[in-house]
LUMBA-86622 format. One record per residue (C-alpha): residue number from 1; residue in one letter; x, y, z. Coordinates in steps of 0.001 Angstrom, whole numbers, plus 500000, padded with zeros to 6 digits. Each point is the difference from the previous one (the first is absolute). Layout:
<atoms>
ATOM  num  residu  u  v  w
ATOM  NUM  A  X  Y  Z
...
</atoms>
This chain:
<atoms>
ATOM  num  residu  u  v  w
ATOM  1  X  738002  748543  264427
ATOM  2  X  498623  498399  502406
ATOM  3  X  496882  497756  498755
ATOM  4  X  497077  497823  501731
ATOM  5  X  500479  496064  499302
ATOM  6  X  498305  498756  497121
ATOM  7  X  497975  498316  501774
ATOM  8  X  498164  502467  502391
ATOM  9  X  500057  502960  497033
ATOM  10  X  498139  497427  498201
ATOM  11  X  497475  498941  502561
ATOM  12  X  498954  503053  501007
ATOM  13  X  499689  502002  496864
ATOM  14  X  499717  496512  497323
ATOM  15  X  498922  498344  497877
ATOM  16  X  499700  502200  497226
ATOM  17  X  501588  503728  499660
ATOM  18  X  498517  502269  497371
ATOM  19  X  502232  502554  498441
ATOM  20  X  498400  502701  497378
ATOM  21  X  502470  501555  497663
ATOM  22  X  502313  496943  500083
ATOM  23  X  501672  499492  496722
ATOM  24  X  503278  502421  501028
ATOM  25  X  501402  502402  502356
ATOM  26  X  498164  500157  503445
ATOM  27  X  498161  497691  499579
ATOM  28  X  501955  497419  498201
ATOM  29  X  502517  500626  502962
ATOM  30  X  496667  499136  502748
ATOM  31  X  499064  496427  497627
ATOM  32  X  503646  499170  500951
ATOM  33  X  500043  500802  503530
ATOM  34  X  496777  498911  500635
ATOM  35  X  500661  496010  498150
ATOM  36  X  503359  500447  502487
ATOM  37  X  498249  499430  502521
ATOM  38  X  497763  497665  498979
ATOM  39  X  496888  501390  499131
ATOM  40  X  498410  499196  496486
ATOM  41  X  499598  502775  497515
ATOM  42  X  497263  501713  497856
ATOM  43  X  501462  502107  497588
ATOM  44  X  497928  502548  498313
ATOM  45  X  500575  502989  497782
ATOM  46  X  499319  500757  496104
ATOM  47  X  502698  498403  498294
ATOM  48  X  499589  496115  499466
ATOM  49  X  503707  499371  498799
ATOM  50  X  501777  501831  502987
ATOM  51  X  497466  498205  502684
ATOM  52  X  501012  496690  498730
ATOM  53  X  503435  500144  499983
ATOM  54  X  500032  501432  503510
ATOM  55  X  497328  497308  501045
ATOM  56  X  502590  496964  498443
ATOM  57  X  502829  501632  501844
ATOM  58  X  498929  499662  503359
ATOM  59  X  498778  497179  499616
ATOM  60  X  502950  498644  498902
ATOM  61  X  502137  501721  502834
ATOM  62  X  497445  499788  503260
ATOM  63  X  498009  496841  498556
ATOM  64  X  496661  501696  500811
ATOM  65  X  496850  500247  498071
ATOM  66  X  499242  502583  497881
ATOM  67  X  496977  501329  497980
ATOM  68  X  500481  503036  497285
ATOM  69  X  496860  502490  499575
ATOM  70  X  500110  502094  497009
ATOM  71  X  497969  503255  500795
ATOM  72  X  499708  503812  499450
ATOM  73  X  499341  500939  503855
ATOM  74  X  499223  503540  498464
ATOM  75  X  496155  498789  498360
ATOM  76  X  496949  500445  502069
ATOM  77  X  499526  496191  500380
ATOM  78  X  503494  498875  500827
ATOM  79  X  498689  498974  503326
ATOM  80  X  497240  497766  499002
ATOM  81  X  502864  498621  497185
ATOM  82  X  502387  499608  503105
ATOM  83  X  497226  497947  502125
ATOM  84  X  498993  497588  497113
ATOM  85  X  503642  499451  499236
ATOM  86  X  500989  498660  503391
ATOM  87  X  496780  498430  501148
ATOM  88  X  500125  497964  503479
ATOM  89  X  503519  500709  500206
ATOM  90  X  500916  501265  503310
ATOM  91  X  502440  502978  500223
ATOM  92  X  501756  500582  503099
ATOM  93  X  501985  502963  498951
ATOM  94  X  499489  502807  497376
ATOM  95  X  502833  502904  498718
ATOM  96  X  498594  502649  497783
ATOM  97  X  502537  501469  497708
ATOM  98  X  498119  500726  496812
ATOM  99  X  499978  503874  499661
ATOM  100  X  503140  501711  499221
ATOM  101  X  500117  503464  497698
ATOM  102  X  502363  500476  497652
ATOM  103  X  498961  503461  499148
ATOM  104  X  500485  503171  501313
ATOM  105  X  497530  502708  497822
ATOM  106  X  498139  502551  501944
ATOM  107  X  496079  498940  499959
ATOM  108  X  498739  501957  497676
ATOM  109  X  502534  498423  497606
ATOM  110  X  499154  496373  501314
ATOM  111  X  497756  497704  497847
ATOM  112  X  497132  499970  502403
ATOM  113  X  498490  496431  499025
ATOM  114  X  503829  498772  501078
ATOM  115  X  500156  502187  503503
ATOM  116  X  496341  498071  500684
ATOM  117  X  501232  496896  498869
ATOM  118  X  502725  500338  502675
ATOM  119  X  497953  501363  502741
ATOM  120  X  497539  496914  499542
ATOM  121  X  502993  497446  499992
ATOM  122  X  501877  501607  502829
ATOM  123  X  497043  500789  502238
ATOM  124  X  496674  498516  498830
ATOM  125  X  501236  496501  499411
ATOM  126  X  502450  500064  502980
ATOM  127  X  497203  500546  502117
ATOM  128  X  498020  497402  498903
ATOM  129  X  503301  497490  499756
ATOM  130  X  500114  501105  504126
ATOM  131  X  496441  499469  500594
ATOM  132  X  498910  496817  498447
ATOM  133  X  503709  497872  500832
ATOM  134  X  500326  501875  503741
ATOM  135  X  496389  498797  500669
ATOM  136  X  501339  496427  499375
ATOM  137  X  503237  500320  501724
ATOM  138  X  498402  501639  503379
ATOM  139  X  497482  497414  499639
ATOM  140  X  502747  497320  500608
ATOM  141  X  502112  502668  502434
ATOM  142  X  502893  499868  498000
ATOM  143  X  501317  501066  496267
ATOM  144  X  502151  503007  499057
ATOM  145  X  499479  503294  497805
ATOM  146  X  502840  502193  498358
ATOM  147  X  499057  503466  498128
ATOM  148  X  502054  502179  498401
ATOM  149  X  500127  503858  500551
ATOM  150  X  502648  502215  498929
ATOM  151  X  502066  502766  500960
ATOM  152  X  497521  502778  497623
ATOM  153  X  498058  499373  502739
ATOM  154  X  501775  501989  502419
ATOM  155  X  498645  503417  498139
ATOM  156  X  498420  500874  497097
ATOM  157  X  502376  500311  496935
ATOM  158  X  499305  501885  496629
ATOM  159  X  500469  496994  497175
ATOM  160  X  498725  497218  502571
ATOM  161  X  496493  501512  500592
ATOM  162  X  497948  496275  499627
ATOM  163  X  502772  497562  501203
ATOM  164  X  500653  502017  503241
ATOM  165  X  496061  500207  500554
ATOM  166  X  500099  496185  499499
ATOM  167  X  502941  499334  501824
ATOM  168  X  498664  502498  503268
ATOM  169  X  496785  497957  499898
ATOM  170  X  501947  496701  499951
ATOM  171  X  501642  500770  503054
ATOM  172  X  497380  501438  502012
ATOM  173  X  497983  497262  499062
ATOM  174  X  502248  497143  500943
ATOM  175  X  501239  501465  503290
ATOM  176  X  496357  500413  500833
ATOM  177  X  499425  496342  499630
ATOM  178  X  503219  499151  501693
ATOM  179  X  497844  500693  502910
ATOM  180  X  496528  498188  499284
ATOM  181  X  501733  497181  498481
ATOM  182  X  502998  499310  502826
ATOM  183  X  497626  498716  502576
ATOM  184  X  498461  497466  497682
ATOM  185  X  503491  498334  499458
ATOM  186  X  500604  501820  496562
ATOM  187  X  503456  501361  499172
ATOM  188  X  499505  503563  498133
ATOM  189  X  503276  502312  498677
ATOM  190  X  500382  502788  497665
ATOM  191  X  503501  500885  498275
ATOM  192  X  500446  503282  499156
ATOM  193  X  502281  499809  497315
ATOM  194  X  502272  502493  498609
ATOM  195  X  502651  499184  496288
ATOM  196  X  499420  496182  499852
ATOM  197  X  502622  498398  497384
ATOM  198  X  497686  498416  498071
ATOM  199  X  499524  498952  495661
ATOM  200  X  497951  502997  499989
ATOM  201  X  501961  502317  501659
ATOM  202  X  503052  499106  497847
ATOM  203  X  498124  500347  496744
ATOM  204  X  498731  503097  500864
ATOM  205  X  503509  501656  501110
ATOM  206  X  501411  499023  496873
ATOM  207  X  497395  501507  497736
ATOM  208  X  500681  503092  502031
ATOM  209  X  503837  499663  499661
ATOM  210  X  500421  499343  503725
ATOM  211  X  501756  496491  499471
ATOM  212  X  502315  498941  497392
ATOM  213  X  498036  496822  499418
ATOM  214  X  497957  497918  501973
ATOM  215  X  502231  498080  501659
ATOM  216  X  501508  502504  501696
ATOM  217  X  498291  500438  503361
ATOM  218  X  498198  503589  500785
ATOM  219  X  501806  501736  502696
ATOM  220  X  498538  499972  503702
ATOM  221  X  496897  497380  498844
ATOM  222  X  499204  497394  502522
ATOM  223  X  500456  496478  498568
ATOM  224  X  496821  498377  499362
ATOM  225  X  500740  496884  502092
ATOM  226  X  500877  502203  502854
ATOM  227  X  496345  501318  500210
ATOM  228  X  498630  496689  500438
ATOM  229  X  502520  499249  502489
ATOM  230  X  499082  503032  502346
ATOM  231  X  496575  499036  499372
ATOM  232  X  500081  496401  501770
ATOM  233  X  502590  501562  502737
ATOM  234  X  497195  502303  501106
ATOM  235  X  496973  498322  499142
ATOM  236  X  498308  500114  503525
ATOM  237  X  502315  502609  501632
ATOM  238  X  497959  503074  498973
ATOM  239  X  497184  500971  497115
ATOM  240  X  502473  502120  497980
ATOM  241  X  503882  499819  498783
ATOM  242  X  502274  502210  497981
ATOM  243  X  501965  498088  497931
ATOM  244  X  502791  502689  499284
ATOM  245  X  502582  501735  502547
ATOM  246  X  499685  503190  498140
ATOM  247  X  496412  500158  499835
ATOM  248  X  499451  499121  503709
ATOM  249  X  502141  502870  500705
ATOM  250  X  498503  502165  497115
ATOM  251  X  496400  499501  501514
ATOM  252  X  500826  500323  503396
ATOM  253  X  501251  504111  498300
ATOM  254  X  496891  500427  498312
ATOM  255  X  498186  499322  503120
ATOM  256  X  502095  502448  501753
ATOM  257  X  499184  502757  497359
ATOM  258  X  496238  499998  500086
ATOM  259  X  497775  498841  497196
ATOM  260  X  500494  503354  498262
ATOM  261  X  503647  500546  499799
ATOM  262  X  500223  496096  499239
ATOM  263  X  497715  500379  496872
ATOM  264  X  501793  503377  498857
ATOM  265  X  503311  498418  500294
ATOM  266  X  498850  496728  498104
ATOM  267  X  498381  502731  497236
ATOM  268  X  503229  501541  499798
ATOM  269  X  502155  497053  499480
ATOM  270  X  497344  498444  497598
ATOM  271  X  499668  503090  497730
ATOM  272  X  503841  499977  499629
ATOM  273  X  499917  496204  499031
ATOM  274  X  497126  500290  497745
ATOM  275  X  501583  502650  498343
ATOM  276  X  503229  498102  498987
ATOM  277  X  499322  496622  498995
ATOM  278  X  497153  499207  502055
ATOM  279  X  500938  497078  501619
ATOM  280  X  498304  496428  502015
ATOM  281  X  499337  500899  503423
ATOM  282  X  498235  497695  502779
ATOM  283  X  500416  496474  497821
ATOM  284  X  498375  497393  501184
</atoms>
């Protein structure tokens, strides 16, 4: 992997990075790269325990600063809580990765308080994470901004009705300020994800009886790290990435097909899933 120096990586997207849904997986894998290269870290997700010990790690590794932010990003004033938390601080770079799905119910089956609770986290408060730190960043012309999308955004998918909404909007949304926010010196990127090896993922398999236990690694699943790597090898080279061979090619098909065939093949392979062991699909 080729990497910028310290140095410059720092400068132009420093002092401080801010990384929601921190304490493991994607995001604990973006605190890392991110204190790699020099930047110091904001960690923030619900879990106090898990945020600290990540927070202690890198600073014990990189030498950086770090500051821990305990927070449901799913309530209706998680922003405000965000803002008061970090006061004057000044954030160069941001990575949202707080909104995976670990179900996979049709919608009329979905608790409905949970789906909103998602669509607010994943959308709503993404939004205004993108408004209020891009305004700073493009008012110093520099600073960088990673979403996440995922692969159920490529068609609609019986199981996956919410997250794929959420995860379409997320990358329309960042692509589309890609271009406002390039010529202002601002660095924007969305991953479209597609089986990311993750705590989550693992856990979830094994309940299922995919994996044998959970250190056994689920077939196929990108490595965590490996996300965060692609992410700072094409940060500034384009407003979206696909961080999976066989989803780049798998989307380049659907697009091929036509939005209908694409969403009656997806409803085809989803009813057989659901219908044996309904399994993750789309993990952030």
């Amino acid at each position: 992997m080729t990497t910028i120096a310290p140095l410059d990586f720092a400068e132009r997207y420093g002092p401080w990075a801010l990384v929601l849904g921190a304490s493991e997986g994607v995001g604990s894998a973006f605190v890392e790269a991110l204190a790699a290269q020099g930047l110091n870290v904001v960690l923030v997700s619900r879990r106090q325990e898990a945020l600290d010990q990540a927070a202690e790690k890198v600073r014990a590794d990189y030498g950086v600063e770090t500051r821990v932010i305990a927070l449901d990003l799913s309530l209706a004033n998680a922003m405000q809580g965000l803002r008061a938390a970090l006061g004057n601080l000044e954030v160069g770079f941001v990575v949202n990765c707080a909104g995976g799905d670990t179900g996979n119910d049709h919608f009329l089956d979905r608790d409905l308080d949970a789906d909103e609770a998602m669509l607010f986290r994943n959308c709503t408060l993404l939004m205004r994470v993108c408004h209020h730190f891009g305004a700073q960043m493009a008012a110093r012309g520099r600073g960088g901004i990673v979403n996440m999308s995922s692969g159920a955004a490529v068609a609609g998918t019986p199981g996956l009705a919410t997250y794929a909404g959420t995860k379409a909007f997320d990358l329309l949304f960042t692509e589309a300020l890609w271009g406002e926010l390039k010529p202002k010196g601002v660095d924007v990127i969305c991953l479209m994800l597609a089986d990311t090896d993750t705590p989550t993922l693992r856990r979830q398999m094994l309940l299922r009886g995919k994996l044998s236990s959970l250190e056994q690694a689920p077939k196929g699943a990108t490595p965590a790290h490996v996300v965060a790597e692609e992410a700072l090898r094409y940060l500034g080279k384009g407003p979206t990435r696909v961080v999976s061979r066989k989803l780049r090619i798998g989307s380049r098909v659907m697009g091929f097909l036509g939005r209908n065939r694409a969403v009656a093949l997806m409803t085809v392979a989803a009813n057989k899933i659901m219908g044996d062991n309904r399994q993750i699909v789309g993990s952030d």
